[in-house]
C-alpha positions in Angstrom: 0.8 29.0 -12.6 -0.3 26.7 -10.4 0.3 27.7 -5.9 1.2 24.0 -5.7 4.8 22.7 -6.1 4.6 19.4 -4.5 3.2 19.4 -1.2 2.7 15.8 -1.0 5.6 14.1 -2.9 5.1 10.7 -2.1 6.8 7.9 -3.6 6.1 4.1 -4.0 8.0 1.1 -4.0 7.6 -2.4 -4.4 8.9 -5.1 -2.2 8.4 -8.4 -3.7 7.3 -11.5 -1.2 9.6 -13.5 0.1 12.2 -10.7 0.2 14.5 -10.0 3.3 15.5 -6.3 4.9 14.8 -4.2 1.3 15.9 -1.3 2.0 12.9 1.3 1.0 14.7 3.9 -1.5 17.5 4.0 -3.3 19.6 4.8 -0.1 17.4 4.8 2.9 17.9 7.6 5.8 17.2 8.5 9.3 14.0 10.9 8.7 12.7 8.9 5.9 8.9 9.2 6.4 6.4 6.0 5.9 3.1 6.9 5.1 1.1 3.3 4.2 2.3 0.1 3.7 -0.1 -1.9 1.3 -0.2 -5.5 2.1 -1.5 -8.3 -0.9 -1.7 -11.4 0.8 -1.8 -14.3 -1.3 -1.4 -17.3 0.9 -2.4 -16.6 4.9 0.1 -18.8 6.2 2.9 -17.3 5.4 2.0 -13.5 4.7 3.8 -11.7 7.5 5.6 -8.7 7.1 7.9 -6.6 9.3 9.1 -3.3 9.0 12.6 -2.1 10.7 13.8 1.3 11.4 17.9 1.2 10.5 19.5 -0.8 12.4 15.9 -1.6 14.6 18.3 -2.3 17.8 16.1 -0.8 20.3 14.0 1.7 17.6 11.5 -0.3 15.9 11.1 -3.6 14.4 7.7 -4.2 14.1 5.2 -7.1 13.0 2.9 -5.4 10.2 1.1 -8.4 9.3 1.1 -11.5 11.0 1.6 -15.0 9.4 -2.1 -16.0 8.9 -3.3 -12.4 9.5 -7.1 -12.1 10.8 -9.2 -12.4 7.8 -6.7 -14.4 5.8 -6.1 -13.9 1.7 -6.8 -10.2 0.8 -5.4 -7.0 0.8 -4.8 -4.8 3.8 -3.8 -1.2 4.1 -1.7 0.0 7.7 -1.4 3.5 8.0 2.1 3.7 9.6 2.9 8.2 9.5 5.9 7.5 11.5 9.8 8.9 10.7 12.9 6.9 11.0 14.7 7.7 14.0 17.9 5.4 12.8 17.9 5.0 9.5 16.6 3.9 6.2 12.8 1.6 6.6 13.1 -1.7 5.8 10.6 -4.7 4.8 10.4 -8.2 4.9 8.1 -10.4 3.8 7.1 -14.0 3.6 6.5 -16.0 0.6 2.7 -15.1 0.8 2.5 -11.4 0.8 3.9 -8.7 -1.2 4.3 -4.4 -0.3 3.5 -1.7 -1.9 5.1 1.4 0.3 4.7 4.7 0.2 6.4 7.5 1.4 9.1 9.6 1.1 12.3 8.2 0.9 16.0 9.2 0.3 17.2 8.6 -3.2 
């Protein structure tokens, strides 16, 4: 038998582009815990993405990757390692990018 039971239990999900607030599990909770937000950016002008924590009234709304981000059409990996303070992570995204988070999230 293995000393390991799940030490790292990381889950993904996928938030499609164009998609407004999706809440990241199936419910979302203050201590959630991000751990990388994988960012496929198709079209530069329009691949932002922002992440919100709850409510993000004076917590955190923050600009992940900007609309025409630095080095334009690829992919881009932010490390993030941060907990929600208010509630469930969310992610937007413009109609050029698409997310793949990972984490651990409430169910």
């Amino acid at each position: 038998m293995s000393g390991v039971s799940y030490p790292y239990r990381y889950q993904y999900e996928h938030v499609a582009a164009s998609t407004t607030a999706q809440v990241l599990g199936g419910t979302g909770a203050k201590g959630d815990y991000i751990h990388r937000l994988i960012c496929t950016v198709t079209t530069a002008a329009t691949g932002n993405v922002v992440v919100v924590d709850g409510s993000g009234t004076g917590i955190l709304t923050h600009t992940i990757c900007p609309a025409s981000p630095g080095a334009g059409i690829g992919v881009y990996n932010v490390e993030m390692n941060a907990v929600s303070a208010d509630g469930a992570w969310k992610v937007t995204t413009g109609a050029g990018v698409e997310v793949m988070a990972v984490g651990i999230f409430s169910a």
